[in-house]
C-alpha positions in Angstrom: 94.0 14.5 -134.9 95.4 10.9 -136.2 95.8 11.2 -140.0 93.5 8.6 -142.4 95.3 6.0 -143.1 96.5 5.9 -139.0 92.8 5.7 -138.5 92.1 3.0 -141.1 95.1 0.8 -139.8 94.1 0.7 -136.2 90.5 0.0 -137.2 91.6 -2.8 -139.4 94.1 -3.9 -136.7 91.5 -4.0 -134.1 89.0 -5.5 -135.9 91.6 -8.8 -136.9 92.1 -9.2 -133.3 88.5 -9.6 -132.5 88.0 -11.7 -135.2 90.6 -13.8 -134.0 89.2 -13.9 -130.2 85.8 -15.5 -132.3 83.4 -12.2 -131.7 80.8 -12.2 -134.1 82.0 -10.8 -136.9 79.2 -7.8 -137.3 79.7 -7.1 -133.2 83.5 -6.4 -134.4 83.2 -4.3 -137.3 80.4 -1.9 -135.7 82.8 -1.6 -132.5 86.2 -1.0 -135.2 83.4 1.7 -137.3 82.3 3.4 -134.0 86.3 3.3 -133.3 86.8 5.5 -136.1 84.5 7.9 -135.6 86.0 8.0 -132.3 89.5 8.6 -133.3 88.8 10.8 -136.0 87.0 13.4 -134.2 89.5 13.4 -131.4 86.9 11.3 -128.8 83.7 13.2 -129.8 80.9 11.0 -130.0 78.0 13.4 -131.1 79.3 12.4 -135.4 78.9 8.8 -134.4 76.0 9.0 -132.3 74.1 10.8 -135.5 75.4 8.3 -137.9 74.0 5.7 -135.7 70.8 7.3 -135.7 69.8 7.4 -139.2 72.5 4.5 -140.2 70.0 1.7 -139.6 66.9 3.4 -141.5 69.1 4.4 -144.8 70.1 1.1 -145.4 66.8 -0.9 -144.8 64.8 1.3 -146.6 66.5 0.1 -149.3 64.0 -1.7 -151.3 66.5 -4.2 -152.7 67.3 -5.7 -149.5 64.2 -7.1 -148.5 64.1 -9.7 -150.8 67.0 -11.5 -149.0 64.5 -13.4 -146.3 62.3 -14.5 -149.2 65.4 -16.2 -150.5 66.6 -16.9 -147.1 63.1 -18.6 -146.6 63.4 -20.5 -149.8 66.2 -22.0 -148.7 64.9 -22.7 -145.7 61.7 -25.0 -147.6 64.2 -26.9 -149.4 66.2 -27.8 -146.1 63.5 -29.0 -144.1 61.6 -30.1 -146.9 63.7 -32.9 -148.0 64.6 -31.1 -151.9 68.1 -32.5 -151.0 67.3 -36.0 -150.9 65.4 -36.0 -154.1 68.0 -34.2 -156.0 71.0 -36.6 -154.7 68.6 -39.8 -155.7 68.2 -38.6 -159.2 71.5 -37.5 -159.9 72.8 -40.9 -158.5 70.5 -42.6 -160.4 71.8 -41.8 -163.5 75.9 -41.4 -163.0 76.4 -43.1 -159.5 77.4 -46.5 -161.5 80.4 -44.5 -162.4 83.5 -44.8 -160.5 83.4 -41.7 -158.7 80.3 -40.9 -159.5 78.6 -41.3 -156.1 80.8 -37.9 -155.6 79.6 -36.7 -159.0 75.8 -36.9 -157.7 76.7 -35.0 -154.5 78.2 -32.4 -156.8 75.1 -32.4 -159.1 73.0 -32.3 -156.0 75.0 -29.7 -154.6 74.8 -27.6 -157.6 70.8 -28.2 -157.6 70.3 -27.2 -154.1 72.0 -24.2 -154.5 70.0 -22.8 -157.1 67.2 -22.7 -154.7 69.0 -22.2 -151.2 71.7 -19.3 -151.9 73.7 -20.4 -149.2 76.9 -22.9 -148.9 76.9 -23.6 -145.3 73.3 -24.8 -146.0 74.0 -26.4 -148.9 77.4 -28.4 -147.2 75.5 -29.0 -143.9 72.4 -30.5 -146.1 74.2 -32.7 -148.4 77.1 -33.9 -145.8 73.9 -35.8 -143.9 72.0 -37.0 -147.6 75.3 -37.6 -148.9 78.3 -38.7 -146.6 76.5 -41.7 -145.3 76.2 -43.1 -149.0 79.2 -42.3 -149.8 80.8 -44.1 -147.0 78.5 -47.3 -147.7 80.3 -47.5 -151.0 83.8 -47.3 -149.2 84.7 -43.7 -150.5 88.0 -42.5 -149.1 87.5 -40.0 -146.7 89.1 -37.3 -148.2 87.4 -37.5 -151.6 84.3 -37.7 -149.9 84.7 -35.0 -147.1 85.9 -32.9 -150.1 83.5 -33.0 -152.9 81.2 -31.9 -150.1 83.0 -29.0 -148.7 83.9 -27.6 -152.4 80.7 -28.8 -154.1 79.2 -27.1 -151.2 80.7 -23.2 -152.0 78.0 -23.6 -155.3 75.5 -22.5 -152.9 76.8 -18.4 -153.0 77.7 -18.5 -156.6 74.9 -20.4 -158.9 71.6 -17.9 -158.3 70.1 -16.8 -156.5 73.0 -15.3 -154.6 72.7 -13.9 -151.1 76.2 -12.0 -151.5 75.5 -11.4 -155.3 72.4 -9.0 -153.9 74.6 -7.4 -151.3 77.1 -6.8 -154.2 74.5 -5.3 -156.6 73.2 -3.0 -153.5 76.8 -1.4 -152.8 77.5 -0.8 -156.4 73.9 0.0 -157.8 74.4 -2.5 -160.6 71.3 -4.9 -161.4 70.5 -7.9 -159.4 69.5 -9.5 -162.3 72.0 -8.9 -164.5 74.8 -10.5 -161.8 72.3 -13.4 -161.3 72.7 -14.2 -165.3 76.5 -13.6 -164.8 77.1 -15.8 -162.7 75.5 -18.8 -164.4 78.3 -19.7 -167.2 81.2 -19.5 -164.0 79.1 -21.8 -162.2 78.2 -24.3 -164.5 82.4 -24.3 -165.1 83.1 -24.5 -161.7 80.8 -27.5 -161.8 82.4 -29.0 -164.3 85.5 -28.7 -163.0 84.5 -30.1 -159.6 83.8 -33.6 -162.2 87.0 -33.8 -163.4 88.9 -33.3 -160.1 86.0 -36.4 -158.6 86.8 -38.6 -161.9 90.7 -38.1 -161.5 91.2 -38.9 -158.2 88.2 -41.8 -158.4 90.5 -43.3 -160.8 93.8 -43.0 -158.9 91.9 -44.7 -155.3 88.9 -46.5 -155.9 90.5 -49.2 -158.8 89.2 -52.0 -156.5 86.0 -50.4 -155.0 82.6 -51.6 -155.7 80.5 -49.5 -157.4 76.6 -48.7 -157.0 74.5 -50.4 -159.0 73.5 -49.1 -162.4 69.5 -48.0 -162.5 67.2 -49.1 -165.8 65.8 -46.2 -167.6 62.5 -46.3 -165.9 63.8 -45.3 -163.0 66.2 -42.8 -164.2 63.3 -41.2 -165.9 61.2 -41.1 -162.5 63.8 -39.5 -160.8 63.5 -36.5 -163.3 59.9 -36.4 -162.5 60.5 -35.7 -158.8 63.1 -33.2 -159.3 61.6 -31.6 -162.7 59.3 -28.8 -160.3 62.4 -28.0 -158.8 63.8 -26.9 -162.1 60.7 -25.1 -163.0 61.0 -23.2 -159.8 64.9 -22.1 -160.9 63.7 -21.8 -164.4 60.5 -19.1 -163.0 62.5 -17.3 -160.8 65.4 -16.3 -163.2 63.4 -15.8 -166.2 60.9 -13.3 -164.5 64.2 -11.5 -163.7 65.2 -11.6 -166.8 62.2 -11.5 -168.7 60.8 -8.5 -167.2 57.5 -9.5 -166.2 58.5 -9.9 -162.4 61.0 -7.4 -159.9 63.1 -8.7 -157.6 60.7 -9.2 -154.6 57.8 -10.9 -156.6 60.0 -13.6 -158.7 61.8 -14.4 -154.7 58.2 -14.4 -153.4 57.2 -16.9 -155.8 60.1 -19.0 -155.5 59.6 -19.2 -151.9 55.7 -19.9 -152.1 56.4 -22.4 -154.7 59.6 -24.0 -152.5 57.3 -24.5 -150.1 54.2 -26.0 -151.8 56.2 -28.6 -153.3 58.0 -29.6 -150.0 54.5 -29.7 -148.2 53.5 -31.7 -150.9 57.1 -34.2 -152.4 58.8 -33.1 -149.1 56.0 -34.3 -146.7 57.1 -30.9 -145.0 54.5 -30.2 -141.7 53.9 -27.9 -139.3 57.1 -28.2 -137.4 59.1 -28.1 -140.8 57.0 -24.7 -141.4 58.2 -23.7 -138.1 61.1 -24.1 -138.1 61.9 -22.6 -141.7 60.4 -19.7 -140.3 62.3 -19.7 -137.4 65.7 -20.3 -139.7 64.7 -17.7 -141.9 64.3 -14.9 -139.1 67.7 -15.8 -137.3 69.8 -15.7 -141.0 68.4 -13.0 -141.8 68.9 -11.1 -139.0 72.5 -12.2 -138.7 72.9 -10.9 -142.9 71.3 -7.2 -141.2 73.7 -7.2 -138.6 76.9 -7.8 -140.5 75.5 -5.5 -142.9 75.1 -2.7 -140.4 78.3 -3.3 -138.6 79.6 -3.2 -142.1 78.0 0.2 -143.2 79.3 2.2 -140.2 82.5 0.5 -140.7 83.0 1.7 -143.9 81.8 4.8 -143.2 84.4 5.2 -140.9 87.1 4.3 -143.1 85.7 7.1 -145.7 85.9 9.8 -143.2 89.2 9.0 -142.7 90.0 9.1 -146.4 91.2 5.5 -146.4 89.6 4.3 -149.6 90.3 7.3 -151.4 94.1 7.4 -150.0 94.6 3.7 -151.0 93.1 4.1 -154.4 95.6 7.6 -155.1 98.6 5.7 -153.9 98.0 2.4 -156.2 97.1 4.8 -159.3 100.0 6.5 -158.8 102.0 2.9 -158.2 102.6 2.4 -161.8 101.6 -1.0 -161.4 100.0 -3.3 -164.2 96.0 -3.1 -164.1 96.1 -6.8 -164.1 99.0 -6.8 -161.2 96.7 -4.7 -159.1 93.9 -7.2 -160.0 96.1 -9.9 -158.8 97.3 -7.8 -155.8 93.2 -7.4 -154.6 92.2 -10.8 -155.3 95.4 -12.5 -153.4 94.6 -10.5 -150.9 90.8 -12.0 -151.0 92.4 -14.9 -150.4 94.5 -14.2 -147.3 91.3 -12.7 -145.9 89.1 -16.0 -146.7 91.3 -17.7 -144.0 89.5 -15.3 -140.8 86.5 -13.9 -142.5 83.2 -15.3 -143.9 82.1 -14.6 -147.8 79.1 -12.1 -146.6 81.4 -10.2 -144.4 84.4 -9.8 -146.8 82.1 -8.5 -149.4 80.6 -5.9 -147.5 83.9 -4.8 -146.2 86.1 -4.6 -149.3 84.1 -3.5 -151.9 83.9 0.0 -150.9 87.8 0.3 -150.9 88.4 -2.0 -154.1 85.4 -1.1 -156.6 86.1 2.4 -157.1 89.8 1.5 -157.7 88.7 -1.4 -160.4 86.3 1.0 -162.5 89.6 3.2 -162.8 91.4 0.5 -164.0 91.8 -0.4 -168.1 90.6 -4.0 -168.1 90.5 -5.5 -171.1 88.4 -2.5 -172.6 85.4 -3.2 -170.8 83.2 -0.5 -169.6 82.6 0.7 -166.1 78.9 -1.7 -166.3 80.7 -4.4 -167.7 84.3 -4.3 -165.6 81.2 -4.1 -162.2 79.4 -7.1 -163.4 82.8 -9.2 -164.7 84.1 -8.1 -161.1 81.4 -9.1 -158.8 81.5 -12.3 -160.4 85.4 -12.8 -160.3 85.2 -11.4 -156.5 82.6 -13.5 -155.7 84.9 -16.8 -156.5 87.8 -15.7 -154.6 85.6 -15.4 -151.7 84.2 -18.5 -151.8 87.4 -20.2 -151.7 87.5 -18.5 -148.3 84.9 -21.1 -147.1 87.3 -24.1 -147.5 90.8 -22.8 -146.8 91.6 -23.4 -143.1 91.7 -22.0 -140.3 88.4 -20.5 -140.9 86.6 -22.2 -143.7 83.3 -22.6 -142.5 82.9 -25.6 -144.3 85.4 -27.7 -143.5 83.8 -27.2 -139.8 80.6 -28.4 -141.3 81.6 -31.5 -143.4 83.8 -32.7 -140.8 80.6 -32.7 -138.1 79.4 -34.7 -140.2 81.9 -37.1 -141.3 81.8 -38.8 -137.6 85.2 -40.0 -136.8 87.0 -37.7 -139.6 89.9 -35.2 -138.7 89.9 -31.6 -139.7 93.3 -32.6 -141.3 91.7 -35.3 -143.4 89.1 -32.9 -144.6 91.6 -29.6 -145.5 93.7 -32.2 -147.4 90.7 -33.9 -149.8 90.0 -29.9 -150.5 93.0 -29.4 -152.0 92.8 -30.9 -155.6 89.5 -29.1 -155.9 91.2 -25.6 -154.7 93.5 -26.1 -157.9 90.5 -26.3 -160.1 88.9 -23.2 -158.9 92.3 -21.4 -159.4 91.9 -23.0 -163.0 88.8 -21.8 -163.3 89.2 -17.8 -161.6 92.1 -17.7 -164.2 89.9 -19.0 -167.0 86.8 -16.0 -165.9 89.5 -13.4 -165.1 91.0 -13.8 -168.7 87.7 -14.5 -170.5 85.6 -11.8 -169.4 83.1 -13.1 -172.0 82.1 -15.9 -170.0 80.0 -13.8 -167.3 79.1 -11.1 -169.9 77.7 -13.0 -172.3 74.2 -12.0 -171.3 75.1 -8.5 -171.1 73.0 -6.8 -173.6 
């Protein structure tokens, strides 16, 4: 019989090489899980064919899951309901005057939208078409634009609600609400970041480029008024979390209703909008099941093989620095982040790198708060994923819609905003107090 960590390496191996030949990512990882089973009981399929049986039921049973589509769909009501455009119009109408801040408001906007969509390709394939025409009216390089878009658009996975934050907080048993308060602090920084990199470079290219016109404070005020229900919404669903007086599935079920009650009625969102949000709900979410099935069997595979438990004796026996091991895991987050998507990397390394980081002495923290500090610090790593070639999903996306703009162009206005959210993983994985700081 092949040993564990023979097992583990031709899984891995395999499933690398049909990610590179573009199979769909949860297609690969149930054939490299069903491969394991395979190899480790010498080509007997009756332990994979049982596993496959009950797989499927023991994970969506899982009460936890199920409020993914009602995020999913809320997403889905801001998209087709035109939430986008009112946030970009009241963001500009307050900073777009500045230089750069045309690219500020998409950032703002960005931020906005993710708080009620939970996904960056949404969010970047949103705000390229509200955004990117604008921009390009006001003769915004093409790089800065192309890149506040693809970075601003990564917000989407890390300000709540969090699709990959709920699949984090499922693996690890931790609370859902608990991460969603986490991450808030890391992603107002990374927004703040994203304004600096905007203003420097603004000031280095667009000396000589008009700028939009400054709005009075009538209208300014207005625009707060069409955006204000969409804060309430945010506000509702994170304080029930918080607050107690709502679970998981009824604050995401209000969100959605409410997401979609003030489309129908700010949005002008109709049937066909319903529709299709429906529709765009069913297909995401299904793809999220799949990847997390083909993930589950996966990792089950590896575990019978003792890879996870193999890898975490041999770096506790390394000697190594807990914060070199830390570095070791998150570096190779990174390298990962160029073939893999966010969802997909989570589900796949978190059952080989948690148990090894609650062994770890991190800065004193306990096992809760080392899980929380970690989904948070994991979670930003793989979103840089999303906008490091060749796989960065949204680099695809913005560069659709930038018409006549190279993938190139696009990977090199990403860059100075890259360097800010390795400023600001840094800052979050030597602070641990900025996403514990609700942590009673």
């Amino acid at each position: 019989m092949i040993g564990g960590l023979e097992v583990g390496a031709i899984a891995l191996g395999v499933l690398l090489v049909m990610l590179g030949c573009r199979w769909h990512v949860g297609v690969a990882m149930l054939l490299a899980g069903a491969l394991c089973y395979w190899l480790v009981n010498d080509g007997d399929t009756r332990a994979l064919l049982f596993t496959l049986n009950n797989l499927v039921y023991a994970r969506f049973s899982s009460y936890d899951l199920a409020v993914i589509p009602m995020f999913v769909l809320m997403g889905q009501f801001a998209i087709h309901g035109g939430l986008s455009k009112a946030l970009f119009r009241a963001s500009a109408s307050w900073i777009g005057h500045w230089r750069g801040g045309l690219a500020m408001s998409a950032a703002g906007a960005c931020a906005g939208f993710g708080a009620i969509c939970g996904s960056s390709l949404a969010t970047a394939t949103t705000m390229s078409q509200v955004a990117l025409p604008e921009l390009a009216r006001y003769h915004y390089g093409k790089r800065l634009a192309t890149g506040t878009i693809a970075a601003a658009g990564t917000l989407g996975i890390l300000i709540p609600p969090s699709v990959p934050l709920i699949v984090y907080a499922v693996l690890t048993q931790e609370s859902i609400a608990a991460l969603f308060m986490a991450a808030i602090l890391p992603g107002l920084l990374a927004v703040a970041g994203y304004l600096v990199v905007i203003r420097i470079v603004a000031t280095r290219t667009m000396r000589d480029v008009e700028r939009a016109p400054r709005y009075g404070w009538g209208e300014r005020l207005a625009s707060l008024g069409d955006i204000a229900p969409i804060l309430v919404i945010f506000a509702v669903v994170i304080y029930g979390l918080y607050g107690g007086w709502a679970n998981l599935t009824e604050a995401a079920s209000i969100g959605a209703a409410a997401c979609g009650l003030y489309a129908v009625w700010r949005g002008g969102m109709r049937w066909q909008g319903v529709y299709r949000s429906l529709a765009g709900t069913a297909e995401a979410t299904a793809m999220i099941y799949l990847v997390v099935v083909g993930a589950d069997l996966l990792n089950s595979g590896l575990a019978l093989g003792q890879l996870p438990t193999a890898l975490a004796e041999w770096i506790m026996g390394s000697g190594l620095a807990p914060l070199t091991v830390l570095l070791i895991i998150l570096l190779i987050y990174l390298l990962l982040g160029c073939v893999m998507d966010s969802l997909s990397m989570i589900l796949l390394t978190i059952p080989i790198f948690y148990p090894i980081i609650l062994e770890l002495d991190l800065f004193g923290l306990d096992d809760t708060a080392k899980s929380i500090w970690f989904g948070i610090v994991a979670l930003m790593v793989v979103e840089i994923g999303l906008i490091t070639p060749p796989m960065g999903m949204n680099l695809f996306i913005v560069q659709k819609y930038s018409h006549g703009t190279s993938l190139a162009t696009v990977s090199r206005g990403i860059l100075p905003f890259i360097g800010a959210d390795m400023v600001r993983i840094a800052i979050v994985v030597l602070v641990p107090a900025l996403s514990l700081v609700w942590l009673d």
